[in-house]
Backbone bond lengths (Angstrom), bond angles and torsions (degrees), N, CA, C in turn:
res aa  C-N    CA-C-N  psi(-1)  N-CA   C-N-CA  omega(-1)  CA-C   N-CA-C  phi
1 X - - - 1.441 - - 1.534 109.13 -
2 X 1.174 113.03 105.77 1.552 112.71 156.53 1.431 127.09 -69.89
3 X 1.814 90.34 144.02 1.732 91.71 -149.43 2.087 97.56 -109.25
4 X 0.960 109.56 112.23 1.477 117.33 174.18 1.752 113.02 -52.99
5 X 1.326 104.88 131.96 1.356 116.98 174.47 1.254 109.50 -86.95
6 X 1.637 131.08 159.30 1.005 145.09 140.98 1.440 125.21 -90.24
7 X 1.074 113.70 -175.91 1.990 126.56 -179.49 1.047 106.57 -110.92
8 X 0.965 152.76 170.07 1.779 167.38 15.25 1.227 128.71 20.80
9 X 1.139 129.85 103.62 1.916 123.54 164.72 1.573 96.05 -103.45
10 X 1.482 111.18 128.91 0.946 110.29 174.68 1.554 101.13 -141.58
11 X 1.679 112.55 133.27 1.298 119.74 165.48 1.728 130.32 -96.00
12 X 1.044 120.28 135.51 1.930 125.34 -148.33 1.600 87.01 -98.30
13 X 0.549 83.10 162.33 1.836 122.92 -176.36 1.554 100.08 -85.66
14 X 0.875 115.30 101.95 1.959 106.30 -176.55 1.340 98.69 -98.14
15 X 0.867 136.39 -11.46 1.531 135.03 -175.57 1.266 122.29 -83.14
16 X 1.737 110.72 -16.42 1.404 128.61 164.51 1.202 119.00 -82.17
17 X 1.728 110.06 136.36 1.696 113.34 -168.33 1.111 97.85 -66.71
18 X 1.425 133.92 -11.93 2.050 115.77 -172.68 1.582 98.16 -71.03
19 X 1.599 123.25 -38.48 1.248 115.42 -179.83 1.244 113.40 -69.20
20 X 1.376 129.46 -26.38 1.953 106.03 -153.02 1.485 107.21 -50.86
21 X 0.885 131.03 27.45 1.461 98.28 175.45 1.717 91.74 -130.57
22 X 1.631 118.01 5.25 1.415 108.59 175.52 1.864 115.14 -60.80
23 X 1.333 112.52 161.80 1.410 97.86 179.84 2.095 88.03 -135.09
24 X 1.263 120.07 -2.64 1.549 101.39 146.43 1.654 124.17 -110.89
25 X 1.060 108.85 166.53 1.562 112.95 171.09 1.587 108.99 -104.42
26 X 0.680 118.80 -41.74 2.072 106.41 157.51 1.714 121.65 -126.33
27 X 1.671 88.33 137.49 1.632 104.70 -179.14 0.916 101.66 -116.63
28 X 1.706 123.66 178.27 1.708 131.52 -162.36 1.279 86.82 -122.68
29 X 1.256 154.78 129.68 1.429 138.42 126.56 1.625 125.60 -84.81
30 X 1.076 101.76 164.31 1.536 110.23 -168.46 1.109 106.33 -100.05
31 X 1.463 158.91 102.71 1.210 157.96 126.99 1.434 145.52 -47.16
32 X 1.548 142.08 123.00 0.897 135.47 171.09 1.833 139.12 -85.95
33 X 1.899 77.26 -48.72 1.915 107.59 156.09 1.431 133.20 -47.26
34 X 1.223 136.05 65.62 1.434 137.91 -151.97 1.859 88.31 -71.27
35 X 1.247 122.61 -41.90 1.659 125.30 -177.71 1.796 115.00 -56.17
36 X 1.609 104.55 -13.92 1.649 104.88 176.89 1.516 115.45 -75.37
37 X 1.047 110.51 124.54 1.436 113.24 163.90 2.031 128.96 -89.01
38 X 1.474 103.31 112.09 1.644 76.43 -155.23 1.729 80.24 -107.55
39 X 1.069 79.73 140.75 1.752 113.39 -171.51 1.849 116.99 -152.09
40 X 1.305 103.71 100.01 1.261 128.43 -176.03 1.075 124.15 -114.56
41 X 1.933 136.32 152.85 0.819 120.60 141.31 2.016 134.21 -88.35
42 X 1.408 78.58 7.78 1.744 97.85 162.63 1.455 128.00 -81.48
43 X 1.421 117.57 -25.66 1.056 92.31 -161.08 1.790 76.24 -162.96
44 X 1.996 96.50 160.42 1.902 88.00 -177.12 1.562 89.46 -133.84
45 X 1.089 133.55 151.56 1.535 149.09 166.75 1.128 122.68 -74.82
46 X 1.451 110.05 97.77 1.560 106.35 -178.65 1.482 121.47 -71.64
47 X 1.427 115.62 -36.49 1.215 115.21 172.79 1.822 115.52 -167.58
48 X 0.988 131.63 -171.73 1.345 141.43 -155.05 1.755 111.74 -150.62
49 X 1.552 115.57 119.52 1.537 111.83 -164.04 1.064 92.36 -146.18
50 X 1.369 116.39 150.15 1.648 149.23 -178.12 2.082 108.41 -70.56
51 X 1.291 89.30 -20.63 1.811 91.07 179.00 1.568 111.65 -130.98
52 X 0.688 105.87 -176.37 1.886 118.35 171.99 1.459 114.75 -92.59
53 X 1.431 106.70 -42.22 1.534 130.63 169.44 1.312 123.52 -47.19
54 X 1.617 110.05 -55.82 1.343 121.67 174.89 1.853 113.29 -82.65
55 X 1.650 110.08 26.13 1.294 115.39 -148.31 1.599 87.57 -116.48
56 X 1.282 90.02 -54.95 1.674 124.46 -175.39 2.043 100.20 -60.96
57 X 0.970 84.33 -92.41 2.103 93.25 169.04 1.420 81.47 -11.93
58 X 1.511 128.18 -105.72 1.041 119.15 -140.12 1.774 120.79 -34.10
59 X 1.476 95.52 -46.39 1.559 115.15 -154.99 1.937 99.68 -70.51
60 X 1.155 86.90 -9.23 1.924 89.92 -177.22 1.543 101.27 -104.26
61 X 1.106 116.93 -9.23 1.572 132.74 -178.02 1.199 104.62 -68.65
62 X 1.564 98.92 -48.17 1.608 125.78 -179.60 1.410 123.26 -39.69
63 X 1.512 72.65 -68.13 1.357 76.16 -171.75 1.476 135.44 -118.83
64 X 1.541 91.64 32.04 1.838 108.85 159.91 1.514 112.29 -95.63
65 X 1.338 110.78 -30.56 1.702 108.29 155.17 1.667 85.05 131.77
């Protein structure tokens, strides 16, 4: 059985020294683990999507205002 991934948009914490050297404020990751909980003080999860597509839209949504 092949197992379908989901998306991640997640926006980082720029104010934290692990980032200074990031040069975006949100990335998409790809996930397989639906049981992970990602919980940081780097970075916070805006939301969770069934495509990459509907991952992206948002993240350009973002950040054209």
């Amino acid at each position: 059985m092949k197992i379908k991934p989901y998306y991640i948009l997640l926006k980082w914490n720029m104010k934290h020294p692990e980032n200074r050297n990031r040069t975006n404020l949100y990335e998409i990751w790809k996930e397989y683990d639906e049981t992970y909980l990602f919980d940081s003080i780097l970075y916070s999860v805006i939301e969770f999507y069934d495509s990459l597509s509907e991952a992206r839209e948002h993240k350009r949504r973002l950040l054209n205002g």
